[in-house]
N, C-alpha and C positions, 0 to 999 in steps of 0.2 A: 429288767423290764417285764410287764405283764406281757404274757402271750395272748395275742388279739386271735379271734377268729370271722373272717369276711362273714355277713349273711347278710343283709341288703346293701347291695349297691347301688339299687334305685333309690335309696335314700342316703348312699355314703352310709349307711351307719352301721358301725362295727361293735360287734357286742360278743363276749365272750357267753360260750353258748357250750356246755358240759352236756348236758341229755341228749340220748340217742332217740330218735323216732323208731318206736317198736315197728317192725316189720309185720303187717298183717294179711293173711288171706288175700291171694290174685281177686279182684272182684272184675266184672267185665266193665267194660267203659260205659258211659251213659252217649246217648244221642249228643247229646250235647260237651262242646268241650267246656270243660267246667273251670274256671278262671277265678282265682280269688285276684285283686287289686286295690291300691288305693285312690277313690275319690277325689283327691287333691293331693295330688305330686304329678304336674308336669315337669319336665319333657316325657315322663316315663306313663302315666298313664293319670286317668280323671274320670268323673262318672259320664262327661260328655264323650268319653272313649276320643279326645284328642291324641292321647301320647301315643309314643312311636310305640310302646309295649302293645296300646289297644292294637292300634294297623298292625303290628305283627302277629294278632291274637286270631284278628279276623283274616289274615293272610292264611297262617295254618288252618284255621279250621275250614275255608274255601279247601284249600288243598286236602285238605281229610273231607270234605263233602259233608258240612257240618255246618253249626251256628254255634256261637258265641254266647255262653250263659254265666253272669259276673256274681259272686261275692265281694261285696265291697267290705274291706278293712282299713283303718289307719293302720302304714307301716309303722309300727312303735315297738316297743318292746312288747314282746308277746304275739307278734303279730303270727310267727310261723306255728305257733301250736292255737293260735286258735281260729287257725286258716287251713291248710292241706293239711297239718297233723291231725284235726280234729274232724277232718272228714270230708268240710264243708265245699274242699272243690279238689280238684286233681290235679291243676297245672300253677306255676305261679312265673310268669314270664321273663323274668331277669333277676337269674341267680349267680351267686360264683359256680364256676365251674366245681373246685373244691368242694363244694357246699354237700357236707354229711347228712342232711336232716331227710335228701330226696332224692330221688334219681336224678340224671342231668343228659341232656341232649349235649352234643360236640358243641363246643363254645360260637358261637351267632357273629359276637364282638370281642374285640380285649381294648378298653381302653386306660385311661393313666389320668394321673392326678393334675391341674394344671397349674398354672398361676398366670392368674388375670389381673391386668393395669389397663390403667388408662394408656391412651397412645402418646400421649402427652406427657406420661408420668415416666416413672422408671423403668429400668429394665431390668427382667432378674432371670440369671441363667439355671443357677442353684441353690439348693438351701445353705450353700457356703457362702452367697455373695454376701458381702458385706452390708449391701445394701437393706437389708432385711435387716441388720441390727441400728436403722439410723430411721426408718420410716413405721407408720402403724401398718400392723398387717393381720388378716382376719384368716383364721382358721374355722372349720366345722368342729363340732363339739358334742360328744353323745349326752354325756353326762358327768357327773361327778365322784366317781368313783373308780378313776381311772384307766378307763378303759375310753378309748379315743381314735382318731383317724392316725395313721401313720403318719400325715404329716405335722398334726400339734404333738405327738412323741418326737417327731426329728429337730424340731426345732423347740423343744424343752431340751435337751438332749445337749445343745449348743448353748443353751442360757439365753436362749433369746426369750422374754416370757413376757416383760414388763411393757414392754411396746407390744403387746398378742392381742389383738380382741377376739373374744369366743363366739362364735355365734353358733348355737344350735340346730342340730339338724331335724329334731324334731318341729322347734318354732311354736309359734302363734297359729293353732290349725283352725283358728276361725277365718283368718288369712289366708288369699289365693297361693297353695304352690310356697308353704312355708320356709323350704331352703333355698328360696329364691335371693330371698334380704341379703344372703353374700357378696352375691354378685353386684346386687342394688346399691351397695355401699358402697363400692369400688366406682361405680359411676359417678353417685356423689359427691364425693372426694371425701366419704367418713373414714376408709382405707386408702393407703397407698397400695396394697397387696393385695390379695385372696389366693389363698391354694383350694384350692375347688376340685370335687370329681369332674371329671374331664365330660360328661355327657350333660348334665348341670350345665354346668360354665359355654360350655358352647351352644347348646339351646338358647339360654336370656342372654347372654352377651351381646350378642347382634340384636334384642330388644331394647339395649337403653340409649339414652339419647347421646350420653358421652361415649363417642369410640374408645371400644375396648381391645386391649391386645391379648391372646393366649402364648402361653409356653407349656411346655410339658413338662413337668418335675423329673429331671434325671433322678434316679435312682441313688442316695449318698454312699459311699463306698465303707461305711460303717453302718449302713444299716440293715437291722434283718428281720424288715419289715417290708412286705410288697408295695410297691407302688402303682402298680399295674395289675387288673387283676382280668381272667378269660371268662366273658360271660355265656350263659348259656339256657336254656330253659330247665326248669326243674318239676318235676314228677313225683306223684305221690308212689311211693316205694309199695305199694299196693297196684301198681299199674306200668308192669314193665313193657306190657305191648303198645301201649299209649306212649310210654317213652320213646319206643321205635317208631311207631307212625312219625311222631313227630320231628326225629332224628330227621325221618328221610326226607318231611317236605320241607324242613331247613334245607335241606341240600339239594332240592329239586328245587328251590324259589332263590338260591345264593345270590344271585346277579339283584333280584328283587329285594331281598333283603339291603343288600347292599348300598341299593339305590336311597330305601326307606331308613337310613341310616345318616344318608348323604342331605338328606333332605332336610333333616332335625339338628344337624352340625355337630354330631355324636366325632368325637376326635378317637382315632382309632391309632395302638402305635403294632410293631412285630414284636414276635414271642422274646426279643432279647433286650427288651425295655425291661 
């Protein structure tokens, strides 16, 4: 199996990512905390600074005695080098903790994959249940070249493929909040299933008109693929003091964080998910 590498979770999308971000020159910080994001991807962030990323954006930089200055990018392929790598801003709000490409503040959240039904539909404990080989079920999908979320690997993995619908995580970006459609289907009844990132899924779940239920994807005992991954902010590797500032007023606003987390229905699990 390809080795995947996490780099946006605000989008699910996993992309194996081989170059290192050259390490350049300390430079000082600007007045301004410089934020690159995407335009359209709620819950996580938008150019009307709804998502819980913006309020977190504007939370730090209150606490750093600062304002908020955005680069807007579509998260897509390429998005990290031609956002912090290339200069354009310094911070990017919701990374894997892992994440090689930048510094990383102590992780903010860790949340997990889930699977979303209707309340009325099935119930699925695991990517063992059975029930997953007898109903249609939507997966996220990077691209076609195999590289993909861990959960359309676990259950390709199993042979469950022919009952799969793919849906992309990139999407229709003339469309509000393009990885939304997953969730939307499940409401529908175009799925019986979605395995969804867990901040996704709980954001639009509670907006559609059919009650939806969440699960958390346990982890399969054959897989050695994460399903959980510790988020955290990440920092242009040009700017280690910036990474500390920022470290500390995550930990000075914890309770606040937490709260602005609680708000957005971000599903949170412990380090032994």
């Amino acid at each position: 199996m390809r080795k995947i590498v996490p780099i946006l979770i605000g989008t699910c999308c996993l992309i194996a990512c081989d170059s290192r971000e050259a390490i350049r020159t300390v430079a000082s910080p600007t007045r301004e905390l410089r934020v690159c994001a995407d335009p359209n991807n709620l819950p996580f962030s938008n150019s009307n600074r709804e998502g819980f990323e913006n309020r977190l954006a504007d939370l730090v930089a209150s606490e750093l005695g600062t304002s908020v200055k955005y680069t807007w990018w579509a998260q897509r392929r390429g998005f990290v080098r031609n956002t912090i790598s290339s200069g354009a801003c310094d911070v990017l709000m919701g990374v894997p903790t892992r994440f090689e490409r930048t510094l990383v503040t102590r992780p903010y959240y860790r949340s997990t994959y889930v699977f979303v039904t209707r309340r009325d539909g099935p119930r699925v404990r695991s990517l063992d249940d059975g029930v997953l080989r007898r109903v249609r079920v939507g997966v996220q999908l990077i691209g076609d070249d195999g590289v993909n979320s861990p959960p359309a690997h676990a259950l390709a993995a199993r042979h469950i493929i022919r009952n799969v619908v793919g849906y992309p995580v990139y999407g229709n970006y003339v469309e509000p909040n393009p990885p939304a459609r997953i969730i939307e289907a499940v409401a529908r009844g175009d799925i019986a299933v979605a395995v969804a990132w867990g901040p996704l899924a709980g954001y639009f779940a509670p907006r559609q008109q059919a009650p939806l239920s969440l699960t958390p994807v346990a982890p399969p005992a054959d897989a050695d693929l994460p399903f959980a991954f510790d988020i955290s902010v990440g920092v242009a590797r040009r700017a280690p003091a910036l990474r500390d500032q920022i470290d500390a007023a995550l930990q000075r606003r914890r309770a606040d964080v937490d709260r602005l987390l609680d708000e957005y229905h971000v599903p949170r699990v412990d380090r032994d998910h």
